[in-house]
C-alpha positions as CSV (number, residue, x, y, z in Angstrom):
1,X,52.5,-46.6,200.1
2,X,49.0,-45.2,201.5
3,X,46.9,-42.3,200.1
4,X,45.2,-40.1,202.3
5,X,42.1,-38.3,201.3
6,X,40.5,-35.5,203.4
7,X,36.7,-36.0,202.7
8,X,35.4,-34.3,206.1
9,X,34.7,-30.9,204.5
10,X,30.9,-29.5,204.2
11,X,31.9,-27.9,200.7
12,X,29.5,-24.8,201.6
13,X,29.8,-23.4,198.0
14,X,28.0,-26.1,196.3
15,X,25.1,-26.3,198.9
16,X,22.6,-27.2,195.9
17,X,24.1,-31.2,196.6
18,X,25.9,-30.7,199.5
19,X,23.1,-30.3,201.4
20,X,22.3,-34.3,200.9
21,X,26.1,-35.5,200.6
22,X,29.6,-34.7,201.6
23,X,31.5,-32.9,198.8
24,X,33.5,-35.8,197.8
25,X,30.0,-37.8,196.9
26,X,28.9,-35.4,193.9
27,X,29.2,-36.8,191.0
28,X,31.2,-36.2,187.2
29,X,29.7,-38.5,184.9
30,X,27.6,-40.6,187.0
31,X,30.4,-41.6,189.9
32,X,31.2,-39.7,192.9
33,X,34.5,-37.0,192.2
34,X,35.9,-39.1,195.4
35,X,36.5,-42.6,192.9
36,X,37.5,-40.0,189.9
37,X,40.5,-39.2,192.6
38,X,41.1,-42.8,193.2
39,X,41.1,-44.4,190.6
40,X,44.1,-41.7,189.3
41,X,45.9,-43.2,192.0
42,X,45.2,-46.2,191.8
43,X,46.8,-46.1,187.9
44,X,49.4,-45.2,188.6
45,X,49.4,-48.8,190.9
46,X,48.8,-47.1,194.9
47,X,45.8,-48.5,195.9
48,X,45.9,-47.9,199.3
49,X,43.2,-45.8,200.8
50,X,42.6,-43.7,203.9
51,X,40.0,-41.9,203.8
52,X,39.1,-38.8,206.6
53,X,35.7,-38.6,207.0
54,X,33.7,-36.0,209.3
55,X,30.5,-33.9,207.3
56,X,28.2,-37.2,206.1
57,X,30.8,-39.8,206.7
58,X,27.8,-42.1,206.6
59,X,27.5,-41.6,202.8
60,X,31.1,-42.4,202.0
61,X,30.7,-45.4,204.2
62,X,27.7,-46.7,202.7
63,X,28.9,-46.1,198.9
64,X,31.8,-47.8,199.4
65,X,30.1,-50.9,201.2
66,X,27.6,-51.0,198.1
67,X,30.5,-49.9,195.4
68,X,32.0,-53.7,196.9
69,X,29.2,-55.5,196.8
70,X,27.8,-54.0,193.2
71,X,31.3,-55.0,191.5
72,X,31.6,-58.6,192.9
73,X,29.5,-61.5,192.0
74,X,27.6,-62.3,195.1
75,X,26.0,-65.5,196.7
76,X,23.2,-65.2,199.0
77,X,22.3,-68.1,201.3
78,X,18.8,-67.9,202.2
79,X,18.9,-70.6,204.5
80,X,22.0,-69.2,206.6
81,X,21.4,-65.5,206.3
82,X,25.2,-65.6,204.7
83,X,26.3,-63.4,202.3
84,X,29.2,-64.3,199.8
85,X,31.5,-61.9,197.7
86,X,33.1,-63.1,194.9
87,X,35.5,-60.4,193.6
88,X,35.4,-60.7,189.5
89,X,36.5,-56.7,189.1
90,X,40.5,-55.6,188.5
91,X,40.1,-52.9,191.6
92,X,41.9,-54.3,194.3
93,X,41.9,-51.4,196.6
94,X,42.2,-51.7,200.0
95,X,40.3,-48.5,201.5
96,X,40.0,-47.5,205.9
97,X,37.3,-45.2,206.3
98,X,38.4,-42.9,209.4
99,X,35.9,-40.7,211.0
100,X,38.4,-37.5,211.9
101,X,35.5,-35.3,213.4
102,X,32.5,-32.9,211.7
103,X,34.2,-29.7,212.8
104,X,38.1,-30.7,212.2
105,X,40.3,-28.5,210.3
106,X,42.2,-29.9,207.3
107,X,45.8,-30.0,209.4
108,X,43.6,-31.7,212.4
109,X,42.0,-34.3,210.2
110,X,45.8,-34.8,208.8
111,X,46.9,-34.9,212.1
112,X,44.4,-37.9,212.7
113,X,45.3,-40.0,209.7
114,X,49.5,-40.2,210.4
115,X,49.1,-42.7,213.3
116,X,47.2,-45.3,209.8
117,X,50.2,-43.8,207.5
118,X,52.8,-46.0,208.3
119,X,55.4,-43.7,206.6
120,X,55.7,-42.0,203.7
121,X,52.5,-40.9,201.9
122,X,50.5,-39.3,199.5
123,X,47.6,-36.8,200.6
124,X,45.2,-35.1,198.8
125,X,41.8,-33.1,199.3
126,X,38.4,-35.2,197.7
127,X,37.4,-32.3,195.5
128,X,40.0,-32.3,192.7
129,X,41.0,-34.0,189.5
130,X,44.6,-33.3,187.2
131,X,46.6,-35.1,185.1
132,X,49.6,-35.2,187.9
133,X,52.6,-37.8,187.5
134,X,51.8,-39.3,190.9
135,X,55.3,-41.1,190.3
136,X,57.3,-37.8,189.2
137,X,56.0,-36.4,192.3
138,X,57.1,-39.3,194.5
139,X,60.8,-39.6,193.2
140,X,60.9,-35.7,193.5
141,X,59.7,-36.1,197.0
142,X,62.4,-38.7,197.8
143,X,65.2,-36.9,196.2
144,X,64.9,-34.0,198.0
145,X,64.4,-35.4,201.5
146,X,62.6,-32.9,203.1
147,X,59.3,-33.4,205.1
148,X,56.6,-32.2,202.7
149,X,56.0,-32.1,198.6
150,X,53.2,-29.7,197.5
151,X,52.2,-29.7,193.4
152,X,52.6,-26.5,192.4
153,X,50.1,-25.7,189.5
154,X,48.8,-23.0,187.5
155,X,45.1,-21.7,188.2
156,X,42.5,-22.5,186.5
157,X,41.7,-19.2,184.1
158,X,37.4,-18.3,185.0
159,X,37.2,-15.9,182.1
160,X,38.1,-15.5,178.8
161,X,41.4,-13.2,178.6
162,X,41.0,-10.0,176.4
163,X,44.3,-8.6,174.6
164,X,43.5,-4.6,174.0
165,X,44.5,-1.9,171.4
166,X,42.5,0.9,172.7
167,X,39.2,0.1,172.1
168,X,39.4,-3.0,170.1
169,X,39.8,-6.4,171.4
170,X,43.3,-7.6,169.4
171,X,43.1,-11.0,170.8
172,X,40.7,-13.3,172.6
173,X,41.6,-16.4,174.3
174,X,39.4,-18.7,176.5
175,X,42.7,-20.3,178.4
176,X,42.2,-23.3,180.5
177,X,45.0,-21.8,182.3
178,X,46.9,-18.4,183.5
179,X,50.7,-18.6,182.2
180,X,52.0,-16.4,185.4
181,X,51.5,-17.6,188.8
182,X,51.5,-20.8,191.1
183,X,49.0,-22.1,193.4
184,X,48.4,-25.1,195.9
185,X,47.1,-27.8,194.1
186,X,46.7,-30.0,196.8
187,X,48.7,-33.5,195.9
188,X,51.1,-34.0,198.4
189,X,53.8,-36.1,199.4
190,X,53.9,-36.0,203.5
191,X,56.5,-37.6,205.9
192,X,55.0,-38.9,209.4
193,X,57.0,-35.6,211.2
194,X,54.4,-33.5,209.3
195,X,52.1,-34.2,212.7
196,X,54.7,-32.2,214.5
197,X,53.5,-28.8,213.0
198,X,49.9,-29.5,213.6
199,X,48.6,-28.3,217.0
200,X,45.4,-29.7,217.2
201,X,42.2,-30.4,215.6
202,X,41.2,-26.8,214.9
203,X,44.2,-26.5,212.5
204,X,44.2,-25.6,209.2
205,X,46.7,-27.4,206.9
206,X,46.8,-24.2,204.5
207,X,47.7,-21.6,207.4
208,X,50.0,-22.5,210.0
209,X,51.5,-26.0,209.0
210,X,52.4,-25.1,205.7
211,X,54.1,-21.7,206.6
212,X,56.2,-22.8,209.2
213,X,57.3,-26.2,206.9
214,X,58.0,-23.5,204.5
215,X,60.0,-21.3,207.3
216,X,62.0,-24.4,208.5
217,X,62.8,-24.8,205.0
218,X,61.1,-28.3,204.8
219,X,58.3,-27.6,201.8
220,X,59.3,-28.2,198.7
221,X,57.0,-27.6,195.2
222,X,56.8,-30.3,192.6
223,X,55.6,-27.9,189.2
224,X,52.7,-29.5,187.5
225,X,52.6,-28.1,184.0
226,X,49.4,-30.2,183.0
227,X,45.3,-30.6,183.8
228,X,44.3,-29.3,187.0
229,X,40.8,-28.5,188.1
230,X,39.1,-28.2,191.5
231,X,35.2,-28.5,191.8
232,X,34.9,-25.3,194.7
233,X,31.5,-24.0,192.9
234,X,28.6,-25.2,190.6
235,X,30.4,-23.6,187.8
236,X,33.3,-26.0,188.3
237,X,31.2,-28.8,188.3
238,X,29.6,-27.8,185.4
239,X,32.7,-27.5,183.5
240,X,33.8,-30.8,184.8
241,X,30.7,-33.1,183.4
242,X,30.7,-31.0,180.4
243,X,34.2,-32.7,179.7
244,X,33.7,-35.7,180.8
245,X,30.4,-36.0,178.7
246,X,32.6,-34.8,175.6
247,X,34.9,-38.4,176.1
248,X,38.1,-35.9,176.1
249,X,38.2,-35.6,180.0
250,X,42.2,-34.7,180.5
251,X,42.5,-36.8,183.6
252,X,40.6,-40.1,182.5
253,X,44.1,-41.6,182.1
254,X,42.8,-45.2,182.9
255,X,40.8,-47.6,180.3
């Protein structure tokens, strides 16, 4: 089974690296947030990539040509100009790098990627990390039978929560996340027909796809209780190397 990734986006809001890289390409802890993605994934055993490129696709590309060569063993022939991998690393991932466009929407880049599906898949966006049961998900997906799985989750909390008695501050609480409330989180389980409700490459997946699956009755929501954490800002980021750095990073669920 295939995982889609939608890497295309400019990620305007952290234009300090952006500027230099698609968004996907700035790293936690030395590696790109784009392998942090994959390699969740690929514990759980789908190793299967499709990536949509568009903003910088040439970086993506290039990384992953040099991420293949800098974990094989390699022979170089000096006499032949021939260049030999020899695999010696556990990461057998098969990845197709698809250029979907630099001004796609997120439904049109979606849109691009079925036709490389070849049935039921996962998709996510390259800009987010959780602790999500990528298998739950999937037998949740099939049970139901419906065209598209979203992970419900609960947002991320920015500040610290202040409980009030008057004037004094009864209880403080710096929550990692709000108890009311559920948001996209962006790791989906899609069936091919999802290119149905996508009009064209202009199309967002968060507007008019989603809403009229949800109409039809065909989007259903997996609840993720766990670690969920998008990088939209420099403050994310931030927040995201600081746990990694710490060796306590929730979603580092692989050796």
């Amino acid at each position: 089974m295939k995982v889609g990734i939608l890497a295309g986006g400019v990620g305007s809001r952290l234009s300090e690296e952006t500027v230099v890289k698609p968004k996907p390409m700035v790293e936690i802890g030395g590696r790109p947030i784009l392998w942090h993605i994959m390699m969740h994934y690929a514990t759980y055993g789908f190793k299967d990539f499709v990536i949509a490129l568009g903003y910088k696709g040439e970086v993506i590309k290039r990384y992953m040509a040099d991420y293949c060569a800098l974990e094989s063993d390699m022979t170089v022939d000096l006499r032949t100009g021939k260049i030999e991998l020899h695999r010696h690393h556990s990461q057998d991932w098969r990845v197709e790098l698809i250029d979907t466009g630099q001004h796609t929407g997120t439904g049109g880049r979606i849109k691009r990627l079925v036709p490389h599906m070849g049935g039921t898949f996962f998709m996510t966006w390259g800009d987010g990390v959780s602790t999500v049961d990528l298998r739950a998900l999937l037998a949740f997906h099939k049970r139901h039978g419906k065209i598209a799985t979203v992970t419900a989750v609960r947002p991320p909390a920015r500040f610290g929560r202040l409980d009030l008695e008057g004037d004094r501050v009864a209880r403080f609480a710096e929550k990692p996340q709000l108890e009311e409330g559920w948001i996209n989180g962006a790791f989906f389980v899609l069936e091919p027909e999802v290119a149905d409700y996508i009009p064209d490459d202009s199309t967002m997946f968060e507007q008019g796809p989603l809403e009229r699956l949800a109409k039809d009755g065909q989007l259903m929501a997996w609840r993720h209780e766990g670690f969920w954490q998008c990088m939209d800002t420099l403050r994310d980021k931030v927040l995201l190397e600081r746990l990694w750095e710490s060796g306590k990073a929730p979603w580092k669920i692989w050796d």
